[in-house]
N, C-alpha and C positions, 0 to 999 in steps of 0.2 A: 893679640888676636891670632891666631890659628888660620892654618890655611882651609879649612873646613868651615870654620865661622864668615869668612870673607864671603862670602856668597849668599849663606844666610843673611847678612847684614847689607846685602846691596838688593835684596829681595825684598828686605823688609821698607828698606827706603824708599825704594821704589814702589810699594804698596800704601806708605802715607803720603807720598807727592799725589796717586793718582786721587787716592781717597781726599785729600784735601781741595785738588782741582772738583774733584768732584759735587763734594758740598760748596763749593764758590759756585758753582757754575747753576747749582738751584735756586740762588738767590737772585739770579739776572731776571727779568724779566720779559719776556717776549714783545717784537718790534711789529710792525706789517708796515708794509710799503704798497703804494700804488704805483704801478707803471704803466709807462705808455712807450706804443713801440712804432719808429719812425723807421724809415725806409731814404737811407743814405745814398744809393745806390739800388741798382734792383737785386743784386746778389749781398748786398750790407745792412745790415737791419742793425737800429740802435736803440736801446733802451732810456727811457728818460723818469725819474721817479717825482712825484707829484707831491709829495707827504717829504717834509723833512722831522727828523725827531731831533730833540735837545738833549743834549747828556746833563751831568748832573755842574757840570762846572760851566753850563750856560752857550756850549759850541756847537752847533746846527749840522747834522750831519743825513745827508741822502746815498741812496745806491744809485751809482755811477750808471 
């Protein structure tokens, strides 16, 4: 490989990693979450979500 192809070839890579990220990332499907917001202090406010979702291997997961 040539010092002129070195670049091309890390361009190109870099163009099917993002491509492939890319096509994974339309197959997710979108979450929503319900929050509720508590008052820690009067300057601390904290979040607490209502809705947990399951992923696919059965583990329960909320936004913190």
């Amino acid at each position: 490989m040539s010092m002129y192809q070195f670049p091309q070839y890390c361009w190109r890579c870099a163009l099917v990693v993002l491509l492939a990220l890319t096509l994974y990332g339309w197959g997710m499907e979108p979450a929503q979450a319900l929050l509720r917001q508590h008052h820690d202090s009067p300057s601390v406010l904290r979040y607490h979500s209502q809705v947990s979702i399951k992923d696919e291997f059965g583990y329960a997961w909320q936004i913190p």
